[in-house]
PAKEVEX-447011 format. One record per residue (C-alpha): residue number from 1; residue in three letters; x, y, z. Coordinates in steps of 0.05 Angstrom, whole numbers, padded with zeros to 5 digits. Layout:
  num  residuo       X       Y       Z
  NUM      ALA       X       Y       Z
...
***
This chain:
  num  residuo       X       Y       Z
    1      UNK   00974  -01253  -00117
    2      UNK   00932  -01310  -00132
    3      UNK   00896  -01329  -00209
    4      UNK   00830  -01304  -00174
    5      UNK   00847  -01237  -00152
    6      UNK   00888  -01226  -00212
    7      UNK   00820  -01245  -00251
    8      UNK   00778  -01191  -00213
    9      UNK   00829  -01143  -00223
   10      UNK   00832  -01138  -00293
   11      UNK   00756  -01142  -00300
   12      UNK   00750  -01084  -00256
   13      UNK   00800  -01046  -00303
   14      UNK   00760  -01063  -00358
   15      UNK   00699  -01032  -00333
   16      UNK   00727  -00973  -00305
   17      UNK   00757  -00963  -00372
   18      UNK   00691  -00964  -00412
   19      UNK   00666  -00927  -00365
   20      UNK   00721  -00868  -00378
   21      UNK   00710  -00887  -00441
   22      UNK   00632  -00875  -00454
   23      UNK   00645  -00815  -00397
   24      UNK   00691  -00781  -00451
   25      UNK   00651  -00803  -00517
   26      UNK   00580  -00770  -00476
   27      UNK   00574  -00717  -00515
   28      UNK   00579  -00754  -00589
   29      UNK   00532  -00809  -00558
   30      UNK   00481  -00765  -00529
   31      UNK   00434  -00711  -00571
   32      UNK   00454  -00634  -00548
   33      UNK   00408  -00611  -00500
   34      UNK   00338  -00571  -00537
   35      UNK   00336  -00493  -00511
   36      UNK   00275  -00464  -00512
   37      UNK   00267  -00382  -00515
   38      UNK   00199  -00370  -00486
   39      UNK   00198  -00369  -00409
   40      UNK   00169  -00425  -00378
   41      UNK   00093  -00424  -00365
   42      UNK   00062  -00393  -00304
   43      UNK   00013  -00439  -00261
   44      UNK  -00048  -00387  -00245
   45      UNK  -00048  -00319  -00298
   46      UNK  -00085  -00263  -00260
   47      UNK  -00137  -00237  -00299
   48      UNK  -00146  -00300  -00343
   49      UNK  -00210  -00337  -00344
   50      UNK  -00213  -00413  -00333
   51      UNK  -00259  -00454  -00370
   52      UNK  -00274  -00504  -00320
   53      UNK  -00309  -00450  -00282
   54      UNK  -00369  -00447  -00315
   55      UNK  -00351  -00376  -00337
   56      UNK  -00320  -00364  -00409
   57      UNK  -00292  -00293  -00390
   58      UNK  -00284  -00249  -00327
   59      UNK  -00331  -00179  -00324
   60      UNK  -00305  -00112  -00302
   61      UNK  -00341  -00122  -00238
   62      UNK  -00313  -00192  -00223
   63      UNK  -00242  -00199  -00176
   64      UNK  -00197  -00246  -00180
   65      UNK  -00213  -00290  -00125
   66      UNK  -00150  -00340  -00141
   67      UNK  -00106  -00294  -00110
   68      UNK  -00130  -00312  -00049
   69      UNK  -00080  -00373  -00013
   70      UNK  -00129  -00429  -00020
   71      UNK  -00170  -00412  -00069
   72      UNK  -00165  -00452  -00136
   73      UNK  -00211  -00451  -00197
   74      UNK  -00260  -00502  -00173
   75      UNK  -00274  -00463  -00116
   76      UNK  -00279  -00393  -00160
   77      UNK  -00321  -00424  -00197
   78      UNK  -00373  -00455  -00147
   79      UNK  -00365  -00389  -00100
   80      UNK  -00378  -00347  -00177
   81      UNK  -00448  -00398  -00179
   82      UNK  -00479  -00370  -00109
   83      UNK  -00457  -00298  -00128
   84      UNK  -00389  -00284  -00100
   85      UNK  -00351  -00256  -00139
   86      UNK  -00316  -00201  -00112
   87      UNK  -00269  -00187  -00057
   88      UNK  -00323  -00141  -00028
   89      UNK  -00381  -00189  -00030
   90      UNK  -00332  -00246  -00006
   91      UNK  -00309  -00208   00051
   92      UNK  -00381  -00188   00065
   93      UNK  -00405  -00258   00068
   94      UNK  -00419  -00321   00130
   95      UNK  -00358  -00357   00138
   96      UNK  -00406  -00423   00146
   97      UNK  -00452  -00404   00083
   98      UNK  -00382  -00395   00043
   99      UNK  -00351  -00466   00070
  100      UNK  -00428  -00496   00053
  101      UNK  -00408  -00464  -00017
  102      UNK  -00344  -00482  -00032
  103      UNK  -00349  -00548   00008
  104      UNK  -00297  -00534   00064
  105      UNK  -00276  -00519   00132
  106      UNK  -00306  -00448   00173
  107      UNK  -00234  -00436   00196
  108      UNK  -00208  -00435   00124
  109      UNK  -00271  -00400   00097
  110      UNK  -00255  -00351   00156
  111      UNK  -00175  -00343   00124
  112      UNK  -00209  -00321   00059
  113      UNK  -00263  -00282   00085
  114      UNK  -00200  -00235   00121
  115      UNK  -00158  -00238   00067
  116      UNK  -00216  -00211   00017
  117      UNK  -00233  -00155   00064
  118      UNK  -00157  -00142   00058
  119      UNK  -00164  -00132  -00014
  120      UNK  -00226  -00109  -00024
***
């Protein structure tokens, strides 16, 4: 074997052994892990009001129209500004006066309109 490959060889055992090396040492080099006991947060609480809504709490008479695929906050909110705020009335309403509202398309104001009579 020639001085050249010789060279490479030996470099190549030198890094593979610091890597085995810092591989075995990982756990005095790194800080343990944090473990948290409270359960991880939930993206949309039913029930809960959202303050960018424009409403500071939710009424007996109110549903939660989140639950409905599609519907955000934003759009609970503007759809809670004309009125709707029930399943009932939602389901009740013009699929294009609700996508006027909520600033979307008939078909998915349609999807929500079906799913609130659903629910309602």
């Amino acid at each position: 074997m020639n001085h050249t490959a010789k060279n490479i060889v030996r470099f190549a055992g030198v890094v593979i052994g610091l890597g085995a090396a810092a591989w075995a040492l990982r756990d005095k080099l790194l800080p343990a892990p944090e473990i948290h006991d409270e359960p991880p947060p939930r993206f949309r609480e039913p029930g809960v009001a959202v303050a960018e809504s424009g409403s500071s709490s939710r009424t007996d008479d109110e549903d939660d129209l989140t639950t409905i695929k599609g519907i955000g906050p934003v759009t609970a909110g503007k759809l809670a500004d004309a009125g709707v705020t029930t399943f009932k009335s939602l389901a009740a309403a013009d699929a294009n006066a609700v996508s006027e509202i909520a600033g979307t398309s008939e078909t998915a104001s349609a999807k929500w309109i079906t799913a609130a009579g659903q629910l309602g």
